[in-house]
Structure formats: C-alpha cells, structure tokens
N, C-alpha and C positions, 0 to 999 in steps of 0.2 A: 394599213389593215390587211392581214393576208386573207386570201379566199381560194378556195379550190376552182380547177376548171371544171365543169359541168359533166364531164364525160371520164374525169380523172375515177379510179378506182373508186379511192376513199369516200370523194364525195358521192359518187351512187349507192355505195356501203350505206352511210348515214343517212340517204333520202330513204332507202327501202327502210331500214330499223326505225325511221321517225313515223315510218307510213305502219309498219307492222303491230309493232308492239303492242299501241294503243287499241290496236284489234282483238290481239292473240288472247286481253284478258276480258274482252265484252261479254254481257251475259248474253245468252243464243235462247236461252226460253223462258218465256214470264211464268214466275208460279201460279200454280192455278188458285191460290187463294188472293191473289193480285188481281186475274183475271173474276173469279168470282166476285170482289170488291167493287171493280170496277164497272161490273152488268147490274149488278144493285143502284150504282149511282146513276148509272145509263136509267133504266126502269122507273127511278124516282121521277125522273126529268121526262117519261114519256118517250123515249128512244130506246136503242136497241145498238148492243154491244156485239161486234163482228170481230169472230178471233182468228186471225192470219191462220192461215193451212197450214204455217211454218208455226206455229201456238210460239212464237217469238212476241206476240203480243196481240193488241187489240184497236178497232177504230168504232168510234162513235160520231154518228155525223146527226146534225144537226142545223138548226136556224134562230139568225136575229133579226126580226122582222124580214125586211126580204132577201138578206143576206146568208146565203148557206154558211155553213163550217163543218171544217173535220176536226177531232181530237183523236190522238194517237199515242197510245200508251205502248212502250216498247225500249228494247235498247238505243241507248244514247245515238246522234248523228252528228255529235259533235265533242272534240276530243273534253273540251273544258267540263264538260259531265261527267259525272262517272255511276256506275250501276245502271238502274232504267232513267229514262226521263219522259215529262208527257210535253206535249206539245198542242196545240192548237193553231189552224190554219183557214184563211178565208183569202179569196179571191176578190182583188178589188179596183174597180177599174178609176178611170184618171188621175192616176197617179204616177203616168208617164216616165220619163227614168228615174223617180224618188227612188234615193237610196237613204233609209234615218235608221237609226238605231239609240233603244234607249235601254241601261243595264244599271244590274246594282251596284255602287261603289267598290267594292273587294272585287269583283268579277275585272271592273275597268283595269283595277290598278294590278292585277296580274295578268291580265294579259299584254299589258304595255309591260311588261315587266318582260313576259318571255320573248316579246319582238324584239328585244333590248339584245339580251342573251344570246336570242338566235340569229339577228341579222346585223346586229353591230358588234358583238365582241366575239361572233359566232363566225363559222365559215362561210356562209351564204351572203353573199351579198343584194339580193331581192326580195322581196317577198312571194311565195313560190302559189303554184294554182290551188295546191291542197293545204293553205292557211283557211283555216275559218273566216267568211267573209266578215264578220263580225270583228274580227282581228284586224281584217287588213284597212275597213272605214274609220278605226279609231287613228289609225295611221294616217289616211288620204285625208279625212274632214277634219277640220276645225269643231272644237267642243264647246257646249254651251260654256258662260262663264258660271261663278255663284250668281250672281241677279239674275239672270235668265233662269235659274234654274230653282230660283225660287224657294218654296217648300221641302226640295226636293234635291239639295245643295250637298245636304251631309250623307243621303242615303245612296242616289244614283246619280249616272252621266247619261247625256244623250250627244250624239253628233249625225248631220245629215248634208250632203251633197246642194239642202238648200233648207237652208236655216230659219228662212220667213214662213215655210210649211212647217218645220220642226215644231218652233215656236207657236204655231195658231194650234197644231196639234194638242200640244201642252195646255195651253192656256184654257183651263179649262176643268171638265168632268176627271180629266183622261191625270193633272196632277192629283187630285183629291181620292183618285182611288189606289195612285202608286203609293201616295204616303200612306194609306190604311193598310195597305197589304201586310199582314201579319205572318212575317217570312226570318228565319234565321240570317245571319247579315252573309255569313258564307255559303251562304246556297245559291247557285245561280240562276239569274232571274233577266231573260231576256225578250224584247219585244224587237221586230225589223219590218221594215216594209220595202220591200225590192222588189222589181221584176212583177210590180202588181200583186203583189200577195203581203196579207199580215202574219205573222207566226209571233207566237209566243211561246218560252218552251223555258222549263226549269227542271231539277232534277225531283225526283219520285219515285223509291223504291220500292213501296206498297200504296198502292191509292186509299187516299186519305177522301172520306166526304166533306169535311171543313175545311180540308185545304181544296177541293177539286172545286166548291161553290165557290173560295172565296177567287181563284184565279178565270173560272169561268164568268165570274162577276168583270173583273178586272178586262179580259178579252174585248168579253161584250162595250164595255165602255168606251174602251182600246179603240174597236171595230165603230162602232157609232160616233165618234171623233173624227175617225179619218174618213167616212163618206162625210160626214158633214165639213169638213175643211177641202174636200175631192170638190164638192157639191158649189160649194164658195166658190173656186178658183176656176170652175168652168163658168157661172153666172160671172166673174168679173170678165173673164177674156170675152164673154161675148158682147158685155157692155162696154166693154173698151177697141179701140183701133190699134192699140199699141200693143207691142207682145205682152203675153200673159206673164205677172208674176211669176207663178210658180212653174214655171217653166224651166225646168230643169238640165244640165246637160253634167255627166260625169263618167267616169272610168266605164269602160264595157261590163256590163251584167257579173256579177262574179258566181251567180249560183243558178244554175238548169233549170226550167220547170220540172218538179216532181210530185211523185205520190207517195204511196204509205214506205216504201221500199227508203233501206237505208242509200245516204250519200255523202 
C-alpha cells in the first residue's frame, strides 16, 4: 500500500483541503427565526436563551435534578453534520477514562466506510488528530454484537473502551428511549461520554419543538443512566478489595475540555 511521507508536498496539500473545505462552506450565522424558535422553546421550559456576540448561535443551560446542562444550537463541530446542529452537554463525574459511544446505524456504516477510504486504500496511513473522536473509537473498540444490542440491533451501534459500563448503561431506561426516538434513519444521531462529559448532538436546521422535547427527553434519560451506573461502580469498588470493575484504561483523551466555541 503506498503512503505519502508526512512532510512530502502532496501529502500537506491534502491535509490542509481535508481541514479547509469542510469549513469554507459552514454556515457563520443562525437565522434569527432559528434563534427566535429557539428562545420560545428555552421560555416554555423556564429558561433563558443566550445568543453568542458572534449571533452564530445560541446556548441554553439548564438542570436535571442536581445535574446542570448546556444546549447549544449553532454551526456544526463536526464534519459528519452538515448545516446547524444542537447539541447538549453535561459534566459528569466517575466516569474516569470512559470512552462509549452510541450512534444511528447509517451514521456507523459511513463513517467506517470513510476510514476505509481514507486510511486503507487512501494515502494516509494513521488515523490523524483532526479525525472526529467518534471516528476514530469505532476503529480502536470492539462493537456491541446483535444480542447485546438488543432492541436496538437494526437502528444503532454502540462501542466503548469498557464494555461492562456500556452495557449497564444500556440496560435499561437509556434502550427504551433510543428506540422511541422518532428521527429520520439518515440524520445523525449521537451520544459519547469522554473525558467526563455526556454530549449528545444531531443535526438541526431550524429548531423544531417536538423534536427539541423529544431529544431533550432522550438526554435527560441518557444523563440519569450514566450517574446511576457512575453511582453503582463507585458503591461496588468500595465494597470490594479488588480493583474496581469498571475501571477503565484506553487510548489518551482524544477531545479538549471545551465550551460553547467551535472545535
């Protein structure tokens, strides 16, 4: 298989166009009836809609029981979007180096599709720092099988650095509300837990209220799963002498602590 040297012309040509591109056509300001949409849904719920200086979008923060969150409506952070997308975010602790991800089936099977492309029959032979981390764990982990995955065989994949957290996560609230989500099969739909934070983030071109309740629903459940499975695996380590299950060890972090700013 040939490959470029790192430093060769060509190959810096095609890192910079692989990095550009996907920039050059993002949208830079949310319309303001996006924005208006989305201060209505904020107001329903009792909060309050804060619109970037850059009017490139908007964040709504909020709480699930003692759990804060952010929602962040704005242009995409990740190439596999395209237009706006919203996201939601929460900060969550004992969850040590978990790295899980769980996504819709179409989403899975192209993105293994372009690691195919781009680093087997493609020039590159690694996978590089500015692959979406989401990309690069369906590579590194091992994926649920069909029985593991239950209900939820034909729609989505999950895979995670430790599979006996993936699993307990699942089991549970957190399948009965993936399979209700009433979402287009090609629209992307993803949830992670890294570096102690949950996000959830799909695409969203104009905020919808039945779609915003039905994912804020989804979050929420999301987010109440994974303290209760955090909450488990600390009461067992302390009732046990032996290392803790879910005691995790994997690949170095692949994504920064951030905020509302794109990355």
């Amino acid at each position: 298989m040939g490959c470029l040297a790192r430093r060769d012309p060509l190959y810096l040509m095609l890192r910079f166009l692989k990095r550009w591109l996907p920039l050059s056509s993002r949208p830079e300001r949310a319309p303001a009836e996006g924005l208006e949409a989305l201060g209505r849904w904020a107001a329903g719920k009792g909060l309050t809609l804060r619109v970037l200086a850059s009017a490139e979008g908007g964040i709504i923060e909020g709480r699930t029981g003692p759990a804060p969150w952010r929602l962040e409506w704005g242009p995409p952070q990740r190439r596999y979007i395209e237009g706006f997308e919203v996201r939601w975010r929460a900060e969550l602790e004992g969850t040590g180096d978990l790295q899980a991800l769980i996504l819709n089936r179409l989403l899975q099977e192209r993105m293994e599709r372009e690691v195919f492309e781009q680093y087997v029959d493609g020039v590159q032979t690694q996978l590089e720092d500015d692959t979406p981390p989401e990309m690069r764990w369906l590579v590194l982990f091992p994926k649920l099988g069909a029985t593991e995955m239950g209900a939820l065989r034909e729609s989505h994949a999950a895979t995670a650095n430790l599979k006996a957290w993936l699993l307990s996560w699942l089991n549970g609230p957190l399948t009965a509300a993936l399979a209700s989500t009433d979402l287009p099969p090609a629209q992307p739909l993803v949830l992670t837990l890294g570096r102690g934070r949950l996000t959830l983030r799909t695409a969203m071109a104009q905020p919808d209220d039945a779609q915003l309740d039905m994912l804020h629903r989804l979050f929420e459940t999301a987010l109440r799963e994974a303290r209760r499975v955090a909450a488990d695996a600390v009461a067992a380590q302390m009732a046990s002498t032996q290392p803790s299950l879910w005691s995790a060890s994997g690949p170095p972090h692949p994504e920064p602590p951030s905020g509302p700013e794109r990355r």
